[in-house]
C-alpha positions in Angstrom: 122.0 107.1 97.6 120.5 103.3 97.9 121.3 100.6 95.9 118.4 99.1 94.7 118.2 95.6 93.0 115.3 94.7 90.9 115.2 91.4 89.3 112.8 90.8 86.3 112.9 94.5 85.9 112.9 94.9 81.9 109.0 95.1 81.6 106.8 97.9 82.1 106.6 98.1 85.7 109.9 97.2 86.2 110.9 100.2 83.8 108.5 102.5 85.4 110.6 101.7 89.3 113.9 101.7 87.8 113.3 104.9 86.0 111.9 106.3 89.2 114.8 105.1 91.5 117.2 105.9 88.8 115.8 109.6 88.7 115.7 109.8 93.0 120.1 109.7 92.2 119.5 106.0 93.6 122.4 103.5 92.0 119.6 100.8 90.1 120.5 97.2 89.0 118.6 95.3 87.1 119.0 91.6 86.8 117.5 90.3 83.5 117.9 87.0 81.6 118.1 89.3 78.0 120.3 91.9 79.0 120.0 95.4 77.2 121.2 98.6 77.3 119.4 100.9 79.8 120.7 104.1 82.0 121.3 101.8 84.5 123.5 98.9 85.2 121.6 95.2 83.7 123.1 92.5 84.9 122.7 88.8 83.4 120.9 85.9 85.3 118.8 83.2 84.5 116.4 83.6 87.2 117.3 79.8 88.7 120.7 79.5 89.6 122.9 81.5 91.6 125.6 82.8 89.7 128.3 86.4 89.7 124.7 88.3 90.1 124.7 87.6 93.6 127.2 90.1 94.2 124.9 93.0 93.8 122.4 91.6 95.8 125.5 91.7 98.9 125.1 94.8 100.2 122.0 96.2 98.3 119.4 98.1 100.8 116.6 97.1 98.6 115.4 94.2 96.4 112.1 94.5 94.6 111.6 91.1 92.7 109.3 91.4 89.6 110.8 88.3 87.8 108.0 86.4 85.6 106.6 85.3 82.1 104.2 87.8 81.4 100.3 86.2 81.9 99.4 87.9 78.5 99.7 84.7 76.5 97.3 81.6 76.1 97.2 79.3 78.7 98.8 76.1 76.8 100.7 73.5 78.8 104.0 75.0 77.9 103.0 78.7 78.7 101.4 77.5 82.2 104.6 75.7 82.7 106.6 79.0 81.9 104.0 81.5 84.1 104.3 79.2 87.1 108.1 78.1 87.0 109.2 82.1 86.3 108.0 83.3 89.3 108.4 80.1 92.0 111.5 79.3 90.6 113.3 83.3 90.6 112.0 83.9 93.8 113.7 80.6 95.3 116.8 82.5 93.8 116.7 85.5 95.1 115.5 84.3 98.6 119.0 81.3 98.4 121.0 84.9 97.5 119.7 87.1 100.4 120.6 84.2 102.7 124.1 83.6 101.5 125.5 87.2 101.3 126.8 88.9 104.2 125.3 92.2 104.3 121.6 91.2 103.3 119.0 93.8 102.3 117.2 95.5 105.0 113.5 94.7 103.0 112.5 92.4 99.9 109.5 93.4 97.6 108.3 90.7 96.0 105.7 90.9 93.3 102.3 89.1 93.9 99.3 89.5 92.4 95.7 90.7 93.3 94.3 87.7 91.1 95.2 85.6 94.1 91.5 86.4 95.5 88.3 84.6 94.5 86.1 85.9 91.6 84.1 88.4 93.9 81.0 90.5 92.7 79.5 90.3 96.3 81.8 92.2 98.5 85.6 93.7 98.8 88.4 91.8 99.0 91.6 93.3 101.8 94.5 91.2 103.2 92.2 90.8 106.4 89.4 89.3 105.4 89.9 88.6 101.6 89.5 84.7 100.5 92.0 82.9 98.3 90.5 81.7 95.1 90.4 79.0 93.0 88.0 76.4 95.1 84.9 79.0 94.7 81.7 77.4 93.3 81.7 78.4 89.3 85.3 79.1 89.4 86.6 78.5 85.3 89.9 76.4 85.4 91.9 79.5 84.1 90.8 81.1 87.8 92.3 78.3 89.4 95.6 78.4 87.6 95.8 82.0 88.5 95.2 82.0 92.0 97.3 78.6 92.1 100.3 80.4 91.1 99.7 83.1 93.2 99.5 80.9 96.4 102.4 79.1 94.7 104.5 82.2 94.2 104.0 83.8 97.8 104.5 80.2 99.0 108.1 79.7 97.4 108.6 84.1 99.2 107.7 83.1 102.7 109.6 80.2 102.6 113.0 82.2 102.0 114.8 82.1 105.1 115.8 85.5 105.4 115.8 86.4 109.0 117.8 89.9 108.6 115.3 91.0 105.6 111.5 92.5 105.7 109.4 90.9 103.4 106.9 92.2 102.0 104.4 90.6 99.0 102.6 92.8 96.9 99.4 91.6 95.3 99.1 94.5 92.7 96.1 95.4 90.6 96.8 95.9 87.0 99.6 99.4 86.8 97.8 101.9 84.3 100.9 102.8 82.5 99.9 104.7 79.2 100.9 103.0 76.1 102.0 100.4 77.4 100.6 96.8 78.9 96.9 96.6 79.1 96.2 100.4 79.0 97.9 100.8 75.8 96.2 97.7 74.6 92.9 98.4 75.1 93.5 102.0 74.2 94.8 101.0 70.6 91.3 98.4 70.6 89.0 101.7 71.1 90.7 103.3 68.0 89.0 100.5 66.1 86.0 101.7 67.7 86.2 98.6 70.4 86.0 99.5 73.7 82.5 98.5 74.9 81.4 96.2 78.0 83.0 92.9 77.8 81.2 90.4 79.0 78.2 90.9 81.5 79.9 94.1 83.1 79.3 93.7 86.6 82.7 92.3 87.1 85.3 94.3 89.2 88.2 95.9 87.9 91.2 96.4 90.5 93.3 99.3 88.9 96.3 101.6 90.5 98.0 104.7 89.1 101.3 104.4 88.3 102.2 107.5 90.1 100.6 106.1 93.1 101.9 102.6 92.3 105.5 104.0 92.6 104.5 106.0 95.8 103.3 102.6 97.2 106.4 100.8 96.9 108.5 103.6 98.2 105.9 104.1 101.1 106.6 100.0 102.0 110.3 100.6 101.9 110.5 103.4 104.2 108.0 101.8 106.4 109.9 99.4 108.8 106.5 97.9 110.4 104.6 97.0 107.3 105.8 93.5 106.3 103.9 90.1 104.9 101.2 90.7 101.9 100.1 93.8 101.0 96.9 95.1 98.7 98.6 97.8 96.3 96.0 99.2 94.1 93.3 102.2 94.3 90.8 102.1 96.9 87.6 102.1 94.2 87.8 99.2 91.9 84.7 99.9 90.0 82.4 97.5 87.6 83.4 96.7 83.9 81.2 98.3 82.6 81.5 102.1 84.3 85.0 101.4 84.2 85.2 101.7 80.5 82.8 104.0 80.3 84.7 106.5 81.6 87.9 105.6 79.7 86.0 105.6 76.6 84.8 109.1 77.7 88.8 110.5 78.6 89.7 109.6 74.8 86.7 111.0 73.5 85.1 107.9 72.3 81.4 107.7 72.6 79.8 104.7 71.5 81.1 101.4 71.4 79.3 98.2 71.2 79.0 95.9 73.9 81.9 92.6 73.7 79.7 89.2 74.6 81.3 86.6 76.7 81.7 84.9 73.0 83.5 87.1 71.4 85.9 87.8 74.0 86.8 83.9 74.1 86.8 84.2 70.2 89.0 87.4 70.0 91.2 86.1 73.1 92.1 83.1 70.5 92.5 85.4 67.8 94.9 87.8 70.1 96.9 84.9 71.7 95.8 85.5 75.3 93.0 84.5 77.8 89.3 86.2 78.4 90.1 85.5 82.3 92.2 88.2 82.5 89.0 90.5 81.9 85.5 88.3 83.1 87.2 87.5 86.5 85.4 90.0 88.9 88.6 91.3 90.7 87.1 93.6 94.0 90.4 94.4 96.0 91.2 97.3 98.2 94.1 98.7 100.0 93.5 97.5 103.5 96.7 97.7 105.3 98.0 100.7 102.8 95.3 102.9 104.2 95.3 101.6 107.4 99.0 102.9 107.9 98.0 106.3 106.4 98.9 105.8 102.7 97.1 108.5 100.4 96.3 108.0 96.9 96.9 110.5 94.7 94.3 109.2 92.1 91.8 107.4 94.3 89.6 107.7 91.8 89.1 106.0 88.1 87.9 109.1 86.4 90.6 111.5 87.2 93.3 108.8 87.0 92.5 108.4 83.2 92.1 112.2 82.6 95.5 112.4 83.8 97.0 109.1 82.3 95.5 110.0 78.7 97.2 113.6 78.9 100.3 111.6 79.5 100.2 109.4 76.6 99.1 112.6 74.6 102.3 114.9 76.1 105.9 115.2 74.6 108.5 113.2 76.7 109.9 116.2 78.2 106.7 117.7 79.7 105.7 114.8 81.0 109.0 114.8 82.9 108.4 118.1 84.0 104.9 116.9 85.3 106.5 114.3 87.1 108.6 116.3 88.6 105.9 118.7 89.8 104.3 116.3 91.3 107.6 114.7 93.0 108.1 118.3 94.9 104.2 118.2 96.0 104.7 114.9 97.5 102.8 112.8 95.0 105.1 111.0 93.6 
């Protein structure tokens, strides 16, 4: 049994792990500033100041931080303030923890973001050769908040002084999660018969699994060499367009009508968030994941979605039993 810690672990992704962990017999605590009830232990913090939390971090074997405002919102003064103090400010935490407790964690996960690249329709984007946005000719001032508090946020991680901990960034691509987060949005939009290209198309979308999302993390946990930023999401991001073509196709939607850049800045208004979030070309592979011998389970968009939409379609209990399959084949 590990003990696993996982700050900011109340949203999606964070319920996804803990399930996962929680399901492995693994003893999961969650650190959340609006503590609820869960199968797990939740323990209160307020994601600045050290405080009684501390004491599950002593002794933990693993912290996975996924602490931040979620990036769904409009970008107003107050809500950048929020996005960028979240995540600089709970990662200073954590790291000031990790260095003041006597029996540290061996590794530290700590959420990054694959938005930290530079709006790329050219060519792919791994940790080796992949350039930092936010200075690119063209780039819109959202692109440079995002990418600023990426560099910010991975900034405030290496800085921790945590000598007796592997550390280990992830810059994630959006987690397809069904009905939930930006799958379960844009799946609710096509029932309105939405759906179509947004914007010009040819932008990149950087996607992962959440089956293989879940395999990724565990992979950089048990793999003692692999530390410093990390690409986690499928190795085929794929253009706008095709994207939702074939999405459109797994729900058995056939025609939708293309979303100008316009309307998406108009609808954005309308649904209190930011058209960045889809007409920023995000082309990001898995460099180092494959590189160490990682293998996707869904390496691929269209039978990720076939399998993600019979998912949100299946009872709770045979999706568990799915789940479980696939834990026993080594896919999960």
């Amino acid at each position: 049994m590990r003990r696993i810690v996982i700050p900011g672990g109340t949203g999606a992704v964070g319920q996804l792990l803990a399930g996962h962990f929680h399901g492995c017999g693994d003893q999961v605590t969650v650190l959340s500033r609006t503590p609820v009830r869960a199968p797990w232990s939740v323990v209160a913090w307020n994601g600045e100041e050290l405080g009684e939390w501390v004491k599950v971090i002593d002794g933990a074997d693993v912290v996975i931080n996924l602490a931040g405002r979620s990036v769904d919102c409009r970008y107003t003064a107050a809500h950048r303030r929020e996005i960028m103090d979240s995540r600089v400010n709970a990662t200073r935490a954590v790291g000031r923890a990790i260095a003041e407790v006597s029996q540290p964690p061996a590794v530290w996960l700590n959420a990054s973001t694959a938005t930290i690249y530079r709006h790329s329709l050219d060519r792919a984007m791994d940790e080796a050769t992949g350039e930092l946005g936010g200075g690119e000719a063209g780039a819109l001032p959202t692109w440079k908040f995002s990418t600023d508090v990426a560099r910010a946020w991975e900034a405030a991680f290496f800085e921790a002084q945590t000598p007796r901990t592997r550390k280990v960034a992830t810059r994630s691509a959006i987690v397809m999660i069904p009905g939930v987060s930006w799958l379960g949005k844009l799946t609710n939009l096509m029932r309105w018969g939405l759906g179509g290209t947004e914007g010009p198309g040819t932008q990149f979308m950087s996607w992962i699994h959440q089956i293989d999302f879940v395999r990724a993390v565990e992979f950089l946990i048990g793999r003692g060499d692999m530390e410093g930023a990390v690409n986690v999401c499928s190795p085929n991001p794929l253009p706008n367009r095709e994207f939702l073509r074939v999405l459109r196709s797994a729900f058995g939607v056939h025609i939708a009508p293309p979303l100008p850049e316009w309307t998406l800045r108009v609808g954005s208004i309308l649904m209190r968030t930011e058209a960045e979030l889809v007409l920023k070309s995000r082309r990001v592979i898995p460099g180092r994941l494959l590189a160490a011998g990682f293998e996707f389970a869904y390496p691929d968009w269209p039978a990720a979605i076939r399998d993600l939409a019979g998912r949100g379609r299946a009872a709770p209990q045979d999706q568990r039993q799915h789940d479980a399959q696939q834990h026993a084949r080594g896919q999960s």
